[in-house]
C-alpha positions as CSV (number, residue, x, y, z in Angstrom):
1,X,-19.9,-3.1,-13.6
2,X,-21.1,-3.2,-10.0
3,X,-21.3,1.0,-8.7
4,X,-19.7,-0.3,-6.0
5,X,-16.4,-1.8,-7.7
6,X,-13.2,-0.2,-8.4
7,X,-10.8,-1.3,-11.6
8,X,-7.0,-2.1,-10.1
9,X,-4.2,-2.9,-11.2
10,X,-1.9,-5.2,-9.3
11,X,1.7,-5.8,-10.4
12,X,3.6,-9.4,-9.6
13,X,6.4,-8.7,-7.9
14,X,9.9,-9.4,-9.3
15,X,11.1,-12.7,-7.6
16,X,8.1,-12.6,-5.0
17,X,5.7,-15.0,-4.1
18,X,3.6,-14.5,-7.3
19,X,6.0,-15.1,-10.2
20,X,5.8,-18.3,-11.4
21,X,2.3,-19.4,-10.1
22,X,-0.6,-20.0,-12.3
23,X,-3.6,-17.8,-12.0
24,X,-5.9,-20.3,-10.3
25,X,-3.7,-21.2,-8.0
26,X,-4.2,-17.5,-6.6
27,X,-7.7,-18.1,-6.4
28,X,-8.0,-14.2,-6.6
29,X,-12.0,-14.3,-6.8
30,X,-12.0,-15.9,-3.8
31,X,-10.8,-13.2,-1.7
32,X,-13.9,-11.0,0.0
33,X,-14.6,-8.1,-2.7
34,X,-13.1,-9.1,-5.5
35,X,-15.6,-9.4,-7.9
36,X,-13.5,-10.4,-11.0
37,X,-10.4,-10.9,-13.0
38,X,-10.8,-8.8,-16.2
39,X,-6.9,-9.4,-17.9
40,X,-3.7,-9.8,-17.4
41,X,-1.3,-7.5,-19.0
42,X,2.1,-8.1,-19.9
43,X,4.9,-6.4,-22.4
44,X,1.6,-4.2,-23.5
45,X,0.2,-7.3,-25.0
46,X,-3.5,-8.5,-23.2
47,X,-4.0,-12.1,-21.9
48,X,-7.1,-13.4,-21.1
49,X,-7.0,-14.0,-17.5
50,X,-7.3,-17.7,-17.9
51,X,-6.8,-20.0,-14.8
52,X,-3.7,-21.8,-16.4
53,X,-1.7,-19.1,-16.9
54,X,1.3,-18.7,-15.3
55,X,2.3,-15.3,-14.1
56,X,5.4,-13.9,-14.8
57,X,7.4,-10.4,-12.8
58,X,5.8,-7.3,-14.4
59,X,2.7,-8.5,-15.2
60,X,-0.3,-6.7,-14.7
61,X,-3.5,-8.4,-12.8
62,X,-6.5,-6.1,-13.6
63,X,-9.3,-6.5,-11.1
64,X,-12.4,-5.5,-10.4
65,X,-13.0,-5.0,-6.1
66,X,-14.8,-3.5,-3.7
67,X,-13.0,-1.0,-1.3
68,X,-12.9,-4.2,1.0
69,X,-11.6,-6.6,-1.8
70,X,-8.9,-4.1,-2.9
71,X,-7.3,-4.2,1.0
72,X,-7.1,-7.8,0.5
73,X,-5.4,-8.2,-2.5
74,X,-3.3,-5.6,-1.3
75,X,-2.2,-7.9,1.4
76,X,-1.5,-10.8,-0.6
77,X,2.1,-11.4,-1.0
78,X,4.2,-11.0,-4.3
79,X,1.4,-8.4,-5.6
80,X,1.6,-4.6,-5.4
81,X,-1.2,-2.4,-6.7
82,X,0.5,-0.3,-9.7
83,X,0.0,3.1,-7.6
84,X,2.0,1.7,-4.5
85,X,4.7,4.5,-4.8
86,X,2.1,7.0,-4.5
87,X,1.5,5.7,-0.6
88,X,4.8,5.2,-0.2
89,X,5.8,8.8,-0.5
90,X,3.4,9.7,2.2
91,X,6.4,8.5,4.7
92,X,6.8,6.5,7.3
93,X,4.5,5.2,9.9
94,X,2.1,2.8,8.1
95,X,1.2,0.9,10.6
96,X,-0.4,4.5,11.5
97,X,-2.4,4.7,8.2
98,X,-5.3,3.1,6.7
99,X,-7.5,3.1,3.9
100,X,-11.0,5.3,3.3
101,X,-13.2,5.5,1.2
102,X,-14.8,9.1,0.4
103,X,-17.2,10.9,-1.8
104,X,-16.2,14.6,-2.9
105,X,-18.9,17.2,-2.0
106,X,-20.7,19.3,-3.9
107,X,-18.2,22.2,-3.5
108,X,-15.3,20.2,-3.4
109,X,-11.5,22.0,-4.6
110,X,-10.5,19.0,-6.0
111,X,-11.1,19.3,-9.6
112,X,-7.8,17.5,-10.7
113,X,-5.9,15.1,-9.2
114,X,-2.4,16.8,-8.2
115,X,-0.5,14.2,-5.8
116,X,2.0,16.3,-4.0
117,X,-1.1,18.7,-3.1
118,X,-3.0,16.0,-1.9
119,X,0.1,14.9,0.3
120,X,0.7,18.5,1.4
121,X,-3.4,19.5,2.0
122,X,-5.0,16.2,2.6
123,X,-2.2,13.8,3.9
124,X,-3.5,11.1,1.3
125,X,-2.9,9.3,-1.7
126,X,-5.5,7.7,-4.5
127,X,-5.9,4.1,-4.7
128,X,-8.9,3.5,-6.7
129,X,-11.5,6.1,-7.9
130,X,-14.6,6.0,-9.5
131,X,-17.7,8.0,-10.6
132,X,-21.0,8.1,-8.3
133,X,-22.5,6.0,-11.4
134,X,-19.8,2.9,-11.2
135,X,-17.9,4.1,-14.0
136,X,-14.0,3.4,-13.2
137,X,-11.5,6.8,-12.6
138,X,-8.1,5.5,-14.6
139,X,-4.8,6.7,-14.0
140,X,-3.6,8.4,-17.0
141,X,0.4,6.8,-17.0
142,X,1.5,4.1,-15.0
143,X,1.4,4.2,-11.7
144,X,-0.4,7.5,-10.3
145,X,-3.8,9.4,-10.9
146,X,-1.9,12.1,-11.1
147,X,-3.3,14.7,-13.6
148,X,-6.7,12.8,-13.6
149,X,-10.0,15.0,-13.8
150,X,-12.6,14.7,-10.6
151,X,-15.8,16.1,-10.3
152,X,-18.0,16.4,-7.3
153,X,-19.6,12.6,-6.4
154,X,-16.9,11.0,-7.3
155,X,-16.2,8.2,-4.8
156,X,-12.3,7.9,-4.1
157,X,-10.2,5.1,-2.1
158,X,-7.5,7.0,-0.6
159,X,-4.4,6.2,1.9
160,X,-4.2,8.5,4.9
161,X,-2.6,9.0,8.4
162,X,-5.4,8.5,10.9
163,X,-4.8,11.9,12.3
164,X,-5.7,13.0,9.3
165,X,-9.6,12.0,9.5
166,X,-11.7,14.9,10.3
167,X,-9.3,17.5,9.8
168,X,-10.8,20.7,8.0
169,X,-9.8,20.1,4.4
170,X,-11.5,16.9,4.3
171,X,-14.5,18.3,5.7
172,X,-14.4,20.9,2.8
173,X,-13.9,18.4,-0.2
174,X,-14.8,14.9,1.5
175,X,-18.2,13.9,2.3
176,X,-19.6,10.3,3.5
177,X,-15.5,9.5,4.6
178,X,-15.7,5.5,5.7
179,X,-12.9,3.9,7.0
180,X,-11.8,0.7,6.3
181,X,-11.2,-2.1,8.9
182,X,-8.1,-3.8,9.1
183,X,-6.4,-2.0,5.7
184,X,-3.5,-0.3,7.4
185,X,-0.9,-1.0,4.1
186,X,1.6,-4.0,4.1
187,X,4.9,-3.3,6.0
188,X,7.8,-5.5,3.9
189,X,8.5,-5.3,0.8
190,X,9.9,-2.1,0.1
191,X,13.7,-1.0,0.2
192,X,12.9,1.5,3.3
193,X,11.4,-1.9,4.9
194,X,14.5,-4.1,4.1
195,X,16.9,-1.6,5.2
196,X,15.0,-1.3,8.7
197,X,15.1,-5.2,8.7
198,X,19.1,-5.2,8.1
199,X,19.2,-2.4,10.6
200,X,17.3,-4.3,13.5
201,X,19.3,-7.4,13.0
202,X,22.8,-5.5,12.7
203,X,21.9,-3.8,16.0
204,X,21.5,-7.5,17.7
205,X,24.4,-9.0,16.3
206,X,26.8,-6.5,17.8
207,X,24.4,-6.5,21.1
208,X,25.6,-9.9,21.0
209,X,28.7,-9.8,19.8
210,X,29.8,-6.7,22.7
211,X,28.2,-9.0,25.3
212,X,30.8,-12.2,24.4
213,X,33.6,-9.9,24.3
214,X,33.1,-8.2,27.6
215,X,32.1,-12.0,29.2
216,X,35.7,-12.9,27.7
217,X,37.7,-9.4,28.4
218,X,36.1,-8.8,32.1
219,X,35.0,-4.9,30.6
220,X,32.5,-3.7,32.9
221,X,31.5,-0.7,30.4
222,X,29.9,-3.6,28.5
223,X,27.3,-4.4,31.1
224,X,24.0,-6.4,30.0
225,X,22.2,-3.2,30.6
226,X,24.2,-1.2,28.5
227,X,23.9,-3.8,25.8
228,X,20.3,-3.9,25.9
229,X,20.3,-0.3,25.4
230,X,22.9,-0.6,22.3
231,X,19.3,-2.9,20.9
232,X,17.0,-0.9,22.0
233,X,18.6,2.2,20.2
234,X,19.0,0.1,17.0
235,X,15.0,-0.5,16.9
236,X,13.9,2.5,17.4
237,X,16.1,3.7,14.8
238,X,14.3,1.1,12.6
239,X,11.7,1.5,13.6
240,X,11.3,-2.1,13.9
């Protein structure tokens, strides 16, 4: 295993873009990073990631990336990597976030992975992780590395706020931080990202409907302007 290469999990989404089509036709190890397919899981059973099989919701893509190759799959649609809910409890604002990678100094606090500190203290959420020698950090249940053992050198792929970088916890336990270009997480997808979507469009079919009504009832409280503002309140609730 290349020292620089994470092992991810990616899930195929339930109805999503993914379920149905064969492996191949992904053309995974194609992407920039992605050094290989190891195995498909599914039902607890493993598959050999052969090219002609067809993927089915719930399965389990196991993949071997660089911190470049895990953005990339991240961004493929119908695939979410298995510790997505981990990020997603960081909040809002993704498009304010991005991924790093970082090595844990010498002196570092962080002997164990406990998530809700590491939202509290260092605004972040594990990815990936490995050791300094290559050798793959596994989450021990489904979903989070939560409870997982670190020691100092090990290099971690993390999700954090970019206000976050340089702040004086990382300084303490993070060494050799490297940002990631172009990895701020995928937007849709979620049910926080649907309901924004149904909020936006609500908000313009009442803009539009209000406007009809006051061109057919003459009421001058329903001015274009005021409209417009009825829409611009709606997005920035959704943050659309």
């Amino acid at each position: 295993l290349d020292m620089n290469v994470y092992s991810v999990g990616f899930k195929v989404e339930r109805r999503g873009a993914m379920d149905g089509i064969t492996l191949g036709a992904i053309a995974l190890k194609r992407l920039p990073g992605v050094t290989a397919v190891v195995a498909i899981y599914r039902e607890g059973q493993r598959l050999e990631p052969l090219d002609e099989e067809v993927l089915a919701a719930d399965d389990e893509l196991r993949l071997h990336a660089t911190a470049e190759g895990v953005v990339a799959v991240r961004k493929v649609r119908g695939l979410r990597i298995d510790v997505e809910m981990d990020a997603i409890l960081l909040g809002a604002r993704r498009r304010k976030r991005q991924v790093y990678e970082v090595s844990l100094t010498p002196t570092t606090r962080l002997t164990q992975v406990n998530r809700h500190d590491l939202r509290r203290k260092h605004y972040c959420s594990i990815l990936a992780a490995r050791s300094d020698q290559g050798v793959p950090r596994e989450p021990i249940s489904k979903g989070t590395y939560d409870g997982v053992k670190l020691f100092p050198g090990d290099v971690l792929l993390i999700e954090a706020p970019n206000s976050a970088y340089g702040c004086p916890v990382w300084l303490r336990d993070f060494s050799l931080v490297r940002p990631i270009a172009h990895s701020s997480p995928p937007r849709l997808g979620t049910k926080g990202d649907r309901f924004r979507i149904a909020l936006a469009l609500g908000g313009m079919a009442i803009a539009i409907i209000l406007y009809i009504l006051s061109s057919a009832l003459d009421v001058p409280e329903l001015s274009l302007s005021n409209l417009l503002a009825v829409l611009v309140f709606f997005l920035l609730v959704s943050k659309s």
